[in-house]
C-alpha atoms as one frame of an Amber mdcrd trajectory, in Angstrom:
protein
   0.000   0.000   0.000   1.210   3.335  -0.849   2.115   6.071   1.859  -0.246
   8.931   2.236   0.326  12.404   2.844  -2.710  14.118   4.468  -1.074  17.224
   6.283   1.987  19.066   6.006   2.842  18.342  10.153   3.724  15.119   8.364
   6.445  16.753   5.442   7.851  18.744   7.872   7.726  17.856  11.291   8.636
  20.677  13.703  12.142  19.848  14.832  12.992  21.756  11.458  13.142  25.209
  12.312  16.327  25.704  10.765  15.456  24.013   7.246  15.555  25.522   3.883
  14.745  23.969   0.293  15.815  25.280  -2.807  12.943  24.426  -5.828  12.252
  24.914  -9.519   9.841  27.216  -9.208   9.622  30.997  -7.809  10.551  31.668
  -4.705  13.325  29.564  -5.786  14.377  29.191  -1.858  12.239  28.522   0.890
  14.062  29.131   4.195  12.700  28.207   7.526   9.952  25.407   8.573   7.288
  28.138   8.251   7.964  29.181   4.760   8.062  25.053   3.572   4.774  24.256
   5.761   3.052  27.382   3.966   4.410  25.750   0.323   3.197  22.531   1.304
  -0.314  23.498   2.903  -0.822  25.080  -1.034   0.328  22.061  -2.276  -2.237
  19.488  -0.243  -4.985  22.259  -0.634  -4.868  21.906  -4.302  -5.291  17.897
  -4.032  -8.441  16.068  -3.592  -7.980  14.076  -0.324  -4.314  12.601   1.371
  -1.760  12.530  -1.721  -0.533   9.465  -1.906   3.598   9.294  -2.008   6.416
   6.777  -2.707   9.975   6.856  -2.293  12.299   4.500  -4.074  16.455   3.784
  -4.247  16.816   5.720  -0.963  20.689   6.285  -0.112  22.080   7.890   2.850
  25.384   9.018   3.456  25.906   9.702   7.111  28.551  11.363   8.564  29.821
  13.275  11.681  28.338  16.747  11.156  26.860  16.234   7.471  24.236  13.859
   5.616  23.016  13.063   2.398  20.000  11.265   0.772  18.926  11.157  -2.318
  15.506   9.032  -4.005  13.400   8.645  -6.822   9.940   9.974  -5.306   6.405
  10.084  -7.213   3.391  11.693  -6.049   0.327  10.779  -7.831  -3.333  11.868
  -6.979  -6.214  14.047  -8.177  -6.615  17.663  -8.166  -9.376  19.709  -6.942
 -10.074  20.855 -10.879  -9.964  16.945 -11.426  -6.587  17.066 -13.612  -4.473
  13.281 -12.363  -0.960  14.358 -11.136   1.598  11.392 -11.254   5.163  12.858
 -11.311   8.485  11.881 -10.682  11.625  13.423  -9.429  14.982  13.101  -7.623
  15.048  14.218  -4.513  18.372  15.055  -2.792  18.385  16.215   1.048  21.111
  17.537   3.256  21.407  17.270   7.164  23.779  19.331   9.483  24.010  18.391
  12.737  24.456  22.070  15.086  24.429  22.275  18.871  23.710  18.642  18.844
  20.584  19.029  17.024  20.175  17.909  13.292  18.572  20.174  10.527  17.561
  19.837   7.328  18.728  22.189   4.268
């Protein structure tokens, strides 16, 4: 059964105050938890119901102070206006550990 996002609480869990995403389209940068939860409340209010979400060929690279993953993720569902979504990308994350605390950027 595939994963099901239903809120953004669950993309971004609060522990990432210090996060920041970089995207294709404008702003170009999110920086901050609040900025990504506002991006992905748009994104789940544009979707009929949870969206459902897979991740394949996850790879992490741990180290010390600094991670890396990457995967192949697809998120496939119906829109409000009834248009099907199923997409694909790469996703590639990076993790710095700071004052003992890990964050995402």
């Amino acid at each position: 059964m595939q994963p099901r996002m239903t809120s953004p609480a669950i993309v971004l869990p609060s522990a990432m105050e210090a996060a920041m995403a970089l995207d294709i389209v404008a702003p170009l940068q999110y920086v901050g938890a609040e900025a990504l939860r506002k991006v992905w409340q748009e994104v789940f209010e544009t979707f009929q119901g949870p969206i459902p979400y897979e991740a394949r060929d996850l790879r992490i690279t741990a180290g010390e102070d600094v991670s890396f993953s990457h995967s192949l993720n697809r998120n496939n569902g119906t829109m409000k206006n009834g248009q099907k979504v199923d997409l694909w990308l790469r996703w590639t994350a990076c993790y710095r550990k700071s004052h003992g605390r890990s964050y995402f950027q």
